[in-house]
GUVOLUM-89290 format. One record per residue: x, y, z of N, C-alpha, C, O, CB in turn; residue in three letters. Coordinates in Angstrom, 1 decimal, m for minus. Glycine has a CB too. Example, Ala and Ser with C-alpha at 12.3 -4.5 7.8 and 13.67 -1.06 7.14 Angstrom:
<pt <13.2,m5.7,7.8>,<12.3,m4.5,7.8>,<13.2,m3.3,7.8>,<14.2,m3.3,8.5>,<11.3,m4.5,9.0>,ALA>
<pt <12.8,m2.2,7.1>,<13.7,m1.1,7.1>,<12.9,0.0,7.9>,<13.4,1.1,8.0>,<14.1,m0.6,5.7>,SER>
This chain:
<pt <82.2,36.2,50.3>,<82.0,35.4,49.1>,<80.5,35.1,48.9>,<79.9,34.6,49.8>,<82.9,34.2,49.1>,UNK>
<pt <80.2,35.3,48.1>,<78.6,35.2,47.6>,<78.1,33.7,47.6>,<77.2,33.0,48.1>,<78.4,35.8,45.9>,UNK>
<pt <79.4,33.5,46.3>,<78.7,31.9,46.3>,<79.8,31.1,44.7>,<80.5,31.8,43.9>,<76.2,32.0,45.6>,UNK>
<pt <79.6,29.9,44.7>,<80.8,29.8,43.6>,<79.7,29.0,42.6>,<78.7,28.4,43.0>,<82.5,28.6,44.1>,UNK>
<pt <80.2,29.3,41.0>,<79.5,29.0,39.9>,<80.4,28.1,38.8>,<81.3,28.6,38.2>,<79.1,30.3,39.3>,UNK>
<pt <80.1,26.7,38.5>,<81.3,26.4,37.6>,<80.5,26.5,36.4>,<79.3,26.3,36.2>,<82.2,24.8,38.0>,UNK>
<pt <81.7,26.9,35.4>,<81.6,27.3,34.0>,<80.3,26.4,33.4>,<79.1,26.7,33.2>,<83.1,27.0,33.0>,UNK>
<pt <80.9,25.4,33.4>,<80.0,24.0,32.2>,<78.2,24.3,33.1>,<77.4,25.0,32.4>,<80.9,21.4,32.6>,UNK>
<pt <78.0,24.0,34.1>,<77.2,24.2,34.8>,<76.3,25.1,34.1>,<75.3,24.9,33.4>,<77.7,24.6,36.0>,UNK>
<pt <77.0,26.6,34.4>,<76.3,27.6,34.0>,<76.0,27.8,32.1>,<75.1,28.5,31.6>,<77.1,28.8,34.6>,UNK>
<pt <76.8,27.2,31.4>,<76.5,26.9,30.5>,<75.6,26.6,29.9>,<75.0,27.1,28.9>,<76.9,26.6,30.4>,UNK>
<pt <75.4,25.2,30.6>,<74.1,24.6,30.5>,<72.9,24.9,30.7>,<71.9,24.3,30.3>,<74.2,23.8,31.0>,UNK>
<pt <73.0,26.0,31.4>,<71.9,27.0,31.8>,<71.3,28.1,31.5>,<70.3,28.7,31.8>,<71.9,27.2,32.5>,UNK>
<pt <72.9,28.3,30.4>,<72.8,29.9,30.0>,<71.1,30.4,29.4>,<70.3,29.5,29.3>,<74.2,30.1,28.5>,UNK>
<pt <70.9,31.4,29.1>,<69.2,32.1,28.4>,<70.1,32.7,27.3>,<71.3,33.0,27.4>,<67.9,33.5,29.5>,UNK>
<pt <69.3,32.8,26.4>,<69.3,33.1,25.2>,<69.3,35.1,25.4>,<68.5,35.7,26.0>,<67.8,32.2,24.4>,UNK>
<pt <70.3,35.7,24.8>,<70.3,37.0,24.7>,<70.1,36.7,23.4>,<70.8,35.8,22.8>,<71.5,38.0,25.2>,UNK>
<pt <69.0,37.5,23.0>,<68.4,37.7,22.1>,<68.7,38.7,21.1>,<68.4,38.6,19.9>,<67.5,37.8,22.5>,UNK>
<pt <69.6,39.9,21.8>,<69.5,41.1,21.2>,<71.5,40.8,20.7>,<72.3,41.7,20.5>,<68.9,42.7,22.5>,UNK>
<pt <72.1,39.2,20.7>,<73.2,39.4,20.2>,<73.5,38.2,19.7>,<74.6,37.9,19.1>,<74.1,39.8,21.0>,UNK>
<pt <72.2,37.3,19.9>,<72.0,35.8,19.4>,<72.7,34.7,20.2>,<72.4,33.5,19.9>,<72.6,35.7,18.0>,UNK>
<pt <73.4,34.9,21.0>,<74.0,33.5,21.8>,<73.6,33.5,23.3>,<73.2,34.4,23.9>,<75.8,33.4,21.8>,UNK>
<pt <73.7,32.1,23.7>,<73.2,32.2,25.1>,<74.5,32.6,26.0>,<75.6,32.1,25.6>,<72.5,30.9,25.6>,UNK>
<pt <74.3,33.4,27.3>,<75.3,34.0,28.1>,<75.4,33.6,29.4>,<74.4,33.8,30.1>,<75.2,35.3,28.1>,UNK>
<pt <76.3,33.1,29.7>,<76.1,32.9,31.4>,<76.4,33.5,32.7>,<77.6,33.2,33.0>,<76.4,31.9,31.7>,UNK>
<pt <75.7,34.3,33.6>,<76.4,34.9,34.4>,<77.2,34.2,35.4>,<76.6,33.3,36.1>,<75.8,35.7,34.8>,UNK>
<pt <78.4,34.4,35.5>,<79.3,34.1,36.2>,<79.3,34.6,37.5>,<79.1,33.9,38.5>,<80.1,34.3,35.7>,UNK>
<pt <79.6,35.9,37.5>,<80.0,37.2,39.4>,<79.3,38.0,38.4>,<79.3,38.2,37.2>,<82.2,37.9,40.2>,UNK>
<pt <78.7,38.6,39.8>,<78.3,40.1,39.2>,<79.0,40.8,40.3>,<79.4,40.0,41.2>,<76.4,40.6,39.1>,UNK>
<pt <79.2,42.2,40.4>,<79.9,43.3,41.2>,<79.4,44.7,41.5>,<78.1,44.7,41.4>,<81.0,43.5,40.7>,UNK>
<pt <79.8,45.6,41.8>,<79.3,46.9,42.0>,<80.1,47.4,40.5>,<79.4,48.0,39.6>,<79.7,47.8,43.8>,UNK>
<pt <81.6,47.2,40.3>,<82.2,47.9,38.9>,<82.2,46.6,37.8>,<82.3,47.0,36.6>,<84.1,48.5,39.3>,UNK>
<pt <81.9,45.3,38.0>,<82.3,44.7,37.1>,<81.6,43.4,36.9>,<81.3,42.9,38.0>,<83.4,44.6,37.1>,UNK>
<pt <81.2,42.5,35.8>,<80.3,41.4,35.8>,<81.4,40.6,35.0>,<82.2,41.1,34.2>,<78.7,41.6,35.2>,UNK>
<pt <81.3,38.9,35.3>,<82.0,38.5,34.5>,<81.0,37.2,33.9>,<79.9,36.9,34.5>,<83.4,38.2,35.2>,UNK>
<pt <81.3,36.8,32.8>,<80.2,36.1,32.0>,<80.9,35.1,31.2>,<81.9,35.4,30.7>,<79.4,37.1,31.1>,UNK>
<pt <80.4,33.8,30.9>,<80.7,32.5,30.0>,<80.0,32.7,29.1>,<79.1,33.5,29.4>,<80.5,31.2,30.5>,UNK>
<pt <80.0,32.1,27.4>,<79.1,31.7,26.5>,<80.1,30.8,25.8>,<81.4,30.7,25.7>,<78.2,33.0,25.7>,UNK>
<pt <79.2,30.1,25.2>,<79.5,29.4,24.3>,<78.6,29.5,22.4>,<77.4,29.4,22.1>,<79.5,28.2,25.0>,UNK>
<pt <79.6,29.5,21.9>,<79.4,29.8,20.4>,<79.5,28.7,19.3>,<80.6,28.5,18.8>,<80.3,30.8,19.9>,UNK>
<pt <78.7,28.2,19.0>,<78.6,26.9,18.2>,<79.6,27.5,16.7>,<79.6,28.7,16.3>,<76.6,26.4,17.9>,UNK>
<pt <80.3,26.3,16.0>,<80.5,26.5,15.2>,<79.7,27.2,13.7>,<78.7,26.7,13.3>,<81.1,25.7,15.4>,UNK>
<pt <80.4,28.3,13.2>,<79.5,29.2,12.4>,<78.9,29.9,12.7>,<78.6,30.9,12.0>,<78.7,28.8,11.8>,UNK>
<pt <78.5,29.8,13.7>,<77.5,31.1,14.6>,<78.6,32.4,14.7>,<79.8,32.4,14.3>,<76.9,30.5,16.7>,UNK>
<pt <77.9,33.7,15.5>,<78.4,34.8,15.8>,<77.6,35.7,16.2>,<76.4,35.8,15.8>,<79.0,35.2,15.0>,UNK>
<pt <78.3,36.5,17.1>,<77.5,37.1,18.1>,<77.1,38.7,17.1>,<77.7,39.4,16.2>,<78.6,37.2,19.8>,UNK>
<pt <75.9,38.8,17.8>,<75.3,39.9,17.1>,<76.3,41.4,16.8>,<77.0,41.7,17.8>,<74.0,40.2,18.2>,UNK>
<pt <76.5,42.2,16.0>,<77.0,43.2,15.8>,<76.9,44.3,16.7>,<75.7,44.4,16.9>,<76.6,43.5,14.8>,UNK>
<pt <77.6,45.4,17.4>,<77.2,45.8,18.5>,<78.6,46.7,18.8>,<79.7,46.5,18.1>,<76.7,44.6,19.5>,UNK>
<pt <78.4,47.7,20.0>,<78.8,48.6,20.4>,<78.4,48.9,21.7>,<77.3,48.4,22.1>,<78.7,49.5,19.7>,UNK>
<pt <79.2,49.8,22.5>,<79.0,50.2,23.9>,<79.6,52.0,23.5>,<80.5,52.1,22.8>,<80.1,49.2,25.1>,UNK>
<pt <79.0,52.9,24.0>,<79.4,54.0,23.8>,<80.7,54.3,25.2>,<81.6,55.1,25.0>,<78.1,55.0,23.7>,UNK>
<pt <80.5,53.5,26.3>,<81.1,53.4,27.6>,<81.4,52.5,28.3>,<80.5,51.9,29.0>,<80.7,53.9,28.1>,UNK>
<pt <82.9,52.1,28.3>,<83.5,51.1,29.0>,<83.7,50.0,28.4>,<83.0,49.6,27.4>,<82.9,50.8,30.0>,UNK>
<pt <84.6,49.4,28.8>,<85.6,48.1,28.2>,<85.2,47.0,28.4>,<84.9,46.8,29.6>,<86.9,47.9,28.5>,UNK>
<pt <85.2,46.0,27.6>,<84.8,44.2,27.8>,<86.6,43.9,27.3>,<87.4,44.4,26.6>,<83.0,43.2,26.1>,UNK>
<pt <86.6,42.7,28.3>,<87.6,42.2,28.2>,<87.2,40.6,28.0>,<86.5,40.0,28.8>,<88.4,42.6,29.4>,UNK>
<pt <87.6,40.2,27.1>,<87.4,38.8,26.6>,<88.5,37.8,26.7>,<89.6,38.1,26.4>,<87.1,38.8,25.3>,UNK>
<pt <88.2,36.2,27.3>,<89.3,35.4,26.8>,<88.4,34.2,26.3>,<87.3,33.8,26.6>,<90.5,34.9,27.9>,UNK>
<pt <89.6,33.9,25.3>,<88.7,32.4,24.8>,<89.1,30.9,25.5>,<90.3,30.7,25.5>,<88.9,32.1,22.9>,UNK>
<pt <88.4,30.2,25.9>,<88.8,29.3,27.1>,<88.9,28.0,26.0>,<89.8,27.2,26.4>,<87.4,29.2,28.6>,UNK>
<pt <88.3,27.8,25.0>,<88.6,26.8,24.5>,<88.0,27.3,22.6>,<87.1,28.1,22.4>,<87.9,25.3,25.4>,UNK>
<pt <88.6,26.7,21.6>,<88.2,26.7,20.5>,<88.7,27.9,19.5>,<89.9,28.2,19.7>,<87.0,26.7,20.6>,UNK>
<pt <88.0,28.6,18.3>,<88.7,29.2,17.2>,<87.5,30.2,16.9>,<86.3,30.0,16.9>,<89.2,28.1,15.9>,UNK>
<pt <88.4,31.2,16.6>,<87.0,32.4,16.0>,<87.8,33.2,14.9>,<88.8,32.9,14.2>,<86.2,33.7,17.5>,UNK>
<pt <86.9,34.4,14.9>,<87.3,35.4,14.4>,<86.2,36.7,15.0>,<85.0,36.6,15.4>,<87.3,35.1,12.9>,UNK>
<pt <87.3,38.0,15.0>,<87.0,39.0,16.0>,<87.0,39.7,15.0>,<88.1,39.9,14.6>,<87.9,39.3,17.3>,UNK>
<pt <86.1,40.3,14.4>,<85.6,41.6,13.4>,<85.2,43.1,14.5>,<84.3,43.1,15.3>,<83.8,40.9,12.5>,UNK>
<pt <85.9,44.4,14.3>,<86.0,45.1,14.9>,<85.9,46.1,14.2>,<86.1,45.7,13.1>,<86.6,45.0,15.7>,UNK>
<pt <85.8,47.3,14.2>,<85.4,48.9,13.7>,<85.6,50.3,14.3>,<84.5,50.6,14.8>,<84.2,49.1,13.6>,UNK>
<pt <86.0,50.8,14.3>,<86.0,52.5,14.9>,<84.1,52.7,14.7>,<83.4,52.3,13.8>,<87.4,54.1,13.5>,UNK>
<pt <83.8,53.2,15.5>,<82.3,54.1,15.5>,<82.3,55.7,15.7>,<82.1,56.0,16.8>,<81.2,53.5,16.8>,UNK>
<pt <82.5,56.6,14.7>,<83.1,57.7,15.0>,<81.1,58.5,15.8>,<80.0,58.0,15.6>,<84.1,58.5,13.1>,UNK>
<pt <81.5,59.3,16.3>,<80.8,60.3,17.0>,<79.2,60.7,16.1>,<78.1,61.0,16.7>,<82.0,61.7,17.1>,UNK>
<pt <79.4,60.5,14.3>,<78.7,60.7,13.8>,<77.5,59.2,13.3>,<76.3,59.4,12.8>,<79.5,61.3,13.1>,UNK>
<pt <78.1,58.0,13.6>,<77.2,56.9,13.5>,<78.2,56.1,12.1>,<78.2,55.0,11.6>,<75.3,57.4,13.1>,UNK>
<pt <78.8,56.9,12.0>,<80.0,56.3,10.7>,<80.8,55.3,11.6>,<81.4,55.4,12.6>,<81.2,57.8,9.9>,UNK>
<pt <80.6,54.0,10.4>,<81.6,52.7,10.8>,<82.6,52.8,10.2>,<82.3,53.2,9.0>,<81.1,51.4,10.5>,UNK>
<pt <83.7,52.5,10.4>,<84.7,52.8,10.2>,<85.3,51.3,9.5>,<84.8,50.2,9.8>,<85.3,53.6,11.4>,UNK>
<pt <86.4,51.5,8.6>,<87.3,50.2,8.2>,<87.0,49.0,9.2>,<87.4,49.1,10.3>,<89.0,50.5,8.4>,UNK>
<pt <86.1,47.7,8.6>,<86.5,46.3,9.3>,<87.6,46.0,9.5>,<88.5,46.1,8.6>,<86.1,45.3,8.8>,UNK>
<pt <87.8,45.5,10.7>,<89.7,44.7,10.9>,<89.2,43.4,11.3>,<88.3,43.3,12.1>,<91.1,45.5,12.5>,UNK>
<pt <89.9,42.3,10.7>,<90.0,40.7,11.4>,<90.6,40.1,11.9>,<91.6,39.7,11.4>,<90.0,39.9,11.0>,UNK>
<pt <90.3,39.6,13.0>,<91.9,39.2,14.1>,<91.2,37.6,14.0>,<90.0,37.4,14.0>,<92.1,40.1,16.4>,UNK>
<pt <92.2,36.5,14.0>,<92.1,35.2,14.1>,<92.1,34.8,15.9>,<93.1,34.9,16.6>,<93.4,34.7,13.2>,UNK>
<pt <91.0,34.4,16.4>,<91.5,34.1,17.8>,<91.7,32.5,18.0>,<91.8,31.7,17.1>,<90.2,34.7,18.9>,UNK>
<pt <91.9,32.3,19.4>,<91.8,30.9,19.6>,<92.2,30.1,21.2>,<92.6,30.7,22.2>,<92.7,30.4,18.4>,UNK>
<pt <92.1,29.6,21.2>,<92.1,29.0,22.8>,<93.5,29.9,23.4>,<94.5,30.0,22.7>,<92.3,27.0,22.8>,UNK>
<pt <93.5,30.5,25.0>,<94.5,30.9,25.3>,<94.4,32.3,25.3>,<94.9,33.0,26.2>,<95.3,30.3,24.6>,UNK>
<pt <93.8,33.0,24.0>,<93.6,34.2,23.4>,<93.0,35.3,24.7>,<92.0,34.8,25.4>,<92.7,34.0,22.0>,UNK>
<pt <93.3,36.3,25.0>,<92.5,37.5,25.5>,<93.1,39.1,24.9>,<94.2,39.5,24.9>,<92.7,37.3,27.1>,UNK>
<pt <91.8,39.7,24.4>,<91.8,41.1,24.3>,<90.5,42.0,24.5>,<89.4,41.5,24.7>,<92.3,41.3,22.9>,UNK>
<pt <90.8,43.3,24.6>,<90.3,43.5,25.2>,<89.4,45.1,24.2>,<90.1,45.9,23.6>,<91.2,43.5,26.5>,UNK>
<pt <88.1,45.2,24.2>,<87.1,45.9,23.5>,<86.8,47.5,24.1>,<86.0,47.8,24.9>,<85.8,45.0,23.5>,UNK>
<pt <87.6,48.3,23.3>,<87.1,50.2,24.3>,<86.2,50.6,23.7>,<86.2,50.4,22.5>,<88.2,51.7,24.2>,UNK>
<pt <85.3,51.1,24.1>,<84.3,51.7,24.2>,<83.9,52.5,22.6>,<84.7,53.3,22.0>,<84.5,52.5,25.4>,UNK>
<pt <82.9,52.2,22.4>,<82.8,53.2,20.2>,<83.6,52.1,19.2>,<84.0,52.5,18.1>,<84.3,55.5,19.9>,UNK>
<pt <84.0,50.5,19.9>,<84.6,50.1,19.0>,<83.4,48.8,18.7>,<83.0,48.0,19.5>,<86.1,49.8,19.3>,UNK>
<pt <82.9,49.1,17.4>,<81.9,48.0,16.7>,<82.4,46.5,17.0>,<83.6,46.5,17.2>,<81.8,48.3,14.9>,UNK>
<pt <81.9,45.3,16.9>,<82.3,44.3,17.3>,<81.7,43.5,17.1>,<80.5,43.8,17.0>,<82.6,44.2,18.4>,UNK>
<pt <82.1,42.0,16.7>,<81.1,40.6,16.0>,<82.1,39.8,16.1>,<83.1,39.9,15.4>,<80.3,40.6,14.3>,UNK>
<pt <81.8,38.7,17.3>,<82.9,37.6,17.2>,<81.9,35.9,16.8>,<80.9,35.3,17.3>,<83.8,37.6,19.1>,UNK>
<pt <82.9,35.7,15.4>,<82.1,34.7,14.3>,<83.0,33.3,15.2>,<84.0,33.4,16.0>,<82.7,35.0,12.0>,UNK>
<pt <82.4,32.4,15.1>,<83.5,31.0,15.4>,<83.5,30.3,14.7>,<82.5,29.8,14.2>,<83.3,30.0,16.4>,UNK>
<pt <84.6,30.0,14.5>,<85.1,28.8,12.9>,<84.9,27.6,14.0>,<84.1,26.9,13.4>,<87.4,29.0,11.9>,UNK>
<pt <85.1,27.0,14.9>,<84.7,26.0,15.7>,<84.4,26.4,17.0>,<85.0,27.3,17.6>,<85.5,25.2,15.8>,UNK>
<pt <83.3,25.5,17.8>,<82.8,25.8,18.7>,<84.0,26.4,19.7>,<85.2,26.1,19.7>,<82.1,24.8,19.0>,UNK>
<pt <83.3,27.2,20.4>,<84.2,28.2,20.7>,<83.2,28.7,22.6>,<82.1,29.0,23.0>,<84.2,29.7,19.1>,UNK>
<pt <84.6,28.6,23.1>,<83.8,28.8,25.1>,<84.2,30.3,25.2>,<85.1,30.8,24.5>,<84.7,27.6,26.8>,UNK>
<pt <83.7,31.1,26.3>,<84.7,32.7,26.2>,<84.1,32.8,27.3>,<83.1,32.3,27.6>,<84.6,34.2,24.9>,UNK>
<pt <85.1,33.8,28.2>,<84.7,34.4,29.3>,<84.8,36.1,28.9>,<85.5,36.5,28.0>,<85.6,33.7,30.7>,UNK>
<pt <84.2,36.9,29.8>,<84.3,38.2,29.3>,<83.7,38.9,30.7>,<82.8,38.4,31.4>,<83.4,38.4,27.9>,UNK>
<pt <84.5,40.2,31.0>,<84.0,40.6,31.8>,<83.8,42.4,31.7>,<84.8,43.2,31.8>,<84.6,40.0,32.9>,UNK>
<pt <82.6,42.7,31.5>,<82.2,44.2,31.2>,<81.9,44.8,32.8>,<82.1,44.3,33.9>,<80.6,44.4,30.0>,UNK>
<pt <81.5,46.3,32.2>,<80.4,46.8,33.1>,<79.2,46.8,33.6>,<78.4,47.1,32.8>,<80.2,47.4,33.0>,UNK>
<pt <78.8,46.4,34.8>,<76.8,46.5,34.9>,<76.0,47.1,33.9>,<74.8,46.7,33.7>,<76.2,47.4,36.1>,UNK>
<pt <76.5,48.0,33.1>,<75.8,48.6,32.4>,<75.3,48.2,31.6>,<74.2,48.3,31.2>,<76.2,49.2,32.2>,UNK>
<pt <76.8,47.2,30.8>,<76.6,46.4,29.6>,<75.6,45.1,29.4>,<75.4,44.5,28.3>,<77.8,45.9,29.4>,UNK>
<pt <74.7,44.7,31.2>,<73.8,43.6,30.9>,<72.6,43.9,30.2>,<72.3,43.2,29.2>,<73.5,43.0,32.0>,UNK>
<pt <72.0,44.9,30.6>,<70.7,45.0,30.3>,<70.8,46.1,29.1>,<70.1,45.9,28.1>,<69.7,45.5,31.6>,UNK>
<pt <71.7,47.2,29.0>,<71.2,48.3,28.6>,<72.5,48.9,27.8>,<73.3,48.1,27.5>,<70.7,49.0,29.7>,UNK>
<pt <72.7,49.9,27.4>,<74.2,50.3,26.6>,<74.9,49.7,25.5>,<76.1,49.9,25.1>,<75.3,50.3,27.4>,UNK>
<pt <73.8,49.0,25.1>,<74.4,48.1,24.0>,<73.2,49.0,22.7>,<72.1,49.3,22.8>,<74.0,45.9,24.3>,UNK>
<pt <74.2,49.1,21.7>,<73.8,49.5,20.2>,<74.1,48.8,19.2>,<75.2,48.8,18.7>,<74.2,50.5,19.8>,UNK>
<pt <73.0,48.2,18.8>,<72.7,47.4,17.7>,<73.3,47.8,16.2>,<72.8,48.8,15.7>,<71.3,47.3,17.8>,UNK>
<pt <74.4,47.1,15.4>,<74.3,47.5,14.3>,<74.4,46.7,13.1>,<74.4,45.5,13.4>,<75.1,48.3,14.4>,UNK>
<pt <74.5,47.0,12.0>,<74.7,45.4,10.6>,<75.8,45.3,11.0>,<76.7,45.9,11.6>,<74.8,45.6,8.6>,UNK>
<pt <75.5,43.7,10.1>,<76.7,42.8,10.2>,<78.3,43.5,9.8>,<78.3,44.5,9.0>,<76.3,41.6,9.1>,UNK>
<pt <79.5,43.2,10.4>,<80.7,43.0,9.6>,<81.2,42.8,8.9>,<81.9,43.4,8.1>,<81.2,42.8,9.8>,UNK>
<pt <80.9,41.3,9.1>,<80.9,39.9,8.5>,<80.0,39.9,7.0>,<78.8,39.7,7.0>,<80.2,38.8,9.8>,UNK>
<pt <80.7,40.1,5.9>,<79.9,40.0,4.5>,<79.0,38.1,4.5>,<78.3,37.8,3.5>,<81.5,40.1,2.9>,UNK>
């Protein structure tokens, strides 16, 4: 065992990702998997975005959002917005080429756990969802 991290803690500490607008906190990192806290003030939302490879799995630990999602076909074409209502309790889970922006109607805590890949690098920036 490495070492133990409690949520609020790391919260409070989280840095600012810049390239999705909210601050993130690492939680465990792994050889296949990282798991991560943030918190999302109400109104806010996390930057628009994609992974061409591998799955984020999200739960929301406390509060209310909304989960704006997209097909990204092969050609750079965004496909039909879909809106899912989330909220405390909630977990689903993000495959790979699917566009993504999670808005919070109230402050909102989430844990999520991707690939190594997904910290620094493999992320593609795109416009908003969200009109």
């Amino acid at each position: 065992m490495r070492s133990i991290i409690n949520i609020k803690d790391a919260l409070h500490q989280a840095k600012p990702d810049d390239h999705v607008g909210i601050a993130i906190a690492p939680l465990s990192t792994g050889n296949d998997f990282c798991l991560f806290s943030a918190e999302i003030k109400s109104g806010h939302r996390v930057g628009c975005h994609y992974h061409a490879e591998g799955e984020e799995i999200y739960s929301i630990l406390s509060g209310e959002g909304i989960i704006y999602t997209a097909n990204v076909e092969d050609d750079g074409y965004v496909g039909e917005t879909k809106a899912h209502a989330v909220s405390s309790g909630d977990s689903f889970t993000i495959e790979p080429g699917t566009a993504h922006q999670l808005q919070a109607t109230s402050d909102l805590v989430l844990m999520f756990v991707c690939p190594p890949s997904h910290i620094d690098s493999d992320r593609i920036m795109l416009p908003s969802l969200v009109s």
